[in-house]
VEXPA-802451 format. One record per residue: residue in one letter; x, z, y of N, C-alpha, C in turn. Coordinates in steps of 0.001 Angstrom, whole numbers, plus 500000, padded with zeros to 6 digits. Layout:
N
AXZYXZYXZY ...
//
This chain:
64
X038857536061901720038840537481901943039490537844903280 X040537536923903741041138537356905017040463536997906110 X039337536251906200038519535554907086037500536990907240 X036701537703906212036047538585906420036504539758907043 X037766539667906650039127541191906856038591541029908930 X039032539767909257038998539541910563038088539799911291 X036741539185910220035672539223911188035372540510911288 X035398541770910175035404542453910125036088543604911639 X037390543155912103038220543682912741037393543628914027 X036860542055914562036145541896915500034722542115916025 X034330542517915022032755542814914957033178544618915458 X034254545262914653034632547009914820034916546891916223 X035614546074916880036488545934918381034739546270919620 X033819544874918930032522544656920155032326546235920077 X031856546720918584030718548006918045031505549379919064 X033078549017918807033459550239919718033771550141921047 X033902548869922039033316548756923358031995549361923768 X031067548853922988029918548904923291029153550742923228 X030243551058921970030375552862921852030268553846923211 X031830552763923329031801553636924669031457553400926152 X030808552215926217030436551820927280028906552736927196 X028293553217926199027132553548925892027444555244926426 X028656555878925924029444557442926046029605557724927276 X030027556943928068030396557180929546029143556710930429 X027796556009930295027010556098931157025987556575930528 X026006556938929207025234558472928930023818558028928240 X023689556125928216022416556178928077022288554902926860 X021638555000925952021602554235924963021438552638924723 X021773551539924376021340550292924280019895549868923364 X019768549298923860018043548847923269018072547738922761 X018799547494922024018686546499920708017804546675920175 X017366547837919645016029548244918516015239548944919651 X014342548850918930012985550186919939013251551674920130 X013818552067919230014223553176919565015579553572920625 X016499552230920409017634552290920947018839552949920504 X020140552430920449021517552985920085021958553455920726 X022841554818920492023400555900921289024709555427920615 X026011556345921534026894555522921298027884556382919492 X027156557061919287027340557499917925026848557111916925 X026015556005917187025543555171916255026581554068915948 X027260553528917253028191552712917117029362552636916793 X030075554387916844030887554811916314031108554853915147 X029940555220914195029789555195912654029831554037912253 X029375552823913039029649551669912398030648550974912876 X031738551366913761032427550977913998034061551302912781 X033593552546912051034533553243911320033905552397910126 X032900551959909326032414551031908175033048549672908497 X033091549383909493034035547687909791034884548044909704 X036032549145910358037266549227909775037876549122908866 X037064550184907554037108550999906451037294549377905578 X035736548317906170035680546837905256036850546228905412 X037493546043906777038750545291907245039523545910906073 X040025547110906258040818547163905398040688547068904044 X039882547426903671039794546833901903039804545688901647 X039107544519902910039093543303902600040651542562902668 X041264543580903345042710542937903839043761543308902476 X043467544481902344044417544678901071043840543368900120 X042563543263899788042159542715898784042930541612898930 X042938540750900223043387539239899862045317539576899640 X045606540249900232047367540704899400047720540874898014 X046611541632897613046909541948896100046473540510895734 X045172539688896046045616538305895269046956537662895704 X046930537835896622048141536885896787049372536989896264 X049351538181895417050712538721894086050227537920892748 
//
């Protein structure tokens, strides 16, 4: 669970570089066809958090 907590942490770190590297030159990434704006990356940057942390509590409470 603490391995996901992490990856979790690092996957939120790229999603919100990439946020705002997307915010400040105004123009979307083209991963998909339609392309990501940087409020797309924001929202998923707050769902990796949200996982980090549940995944992080989770492995504490086992570890009681």
């Amino acid at each position: 669970m603490k391995v996901l907590g992490w990856m979790s942490l690092i996957v939120a770190g790229v999603s919100f570089i990439l946020g705002v590297i997307s915010k400040v030159t105004l123009k979307p990434f083209y991963f998909l066809p339609g392309g990501l704006k940087a409020d797309n990356f924001m929202d998923f940057t707050q769902i990796c958090l949200l996982t980090a942390i549940a995944f992080i509590l989770l492995a504490i409470a086992n570890k009681k």
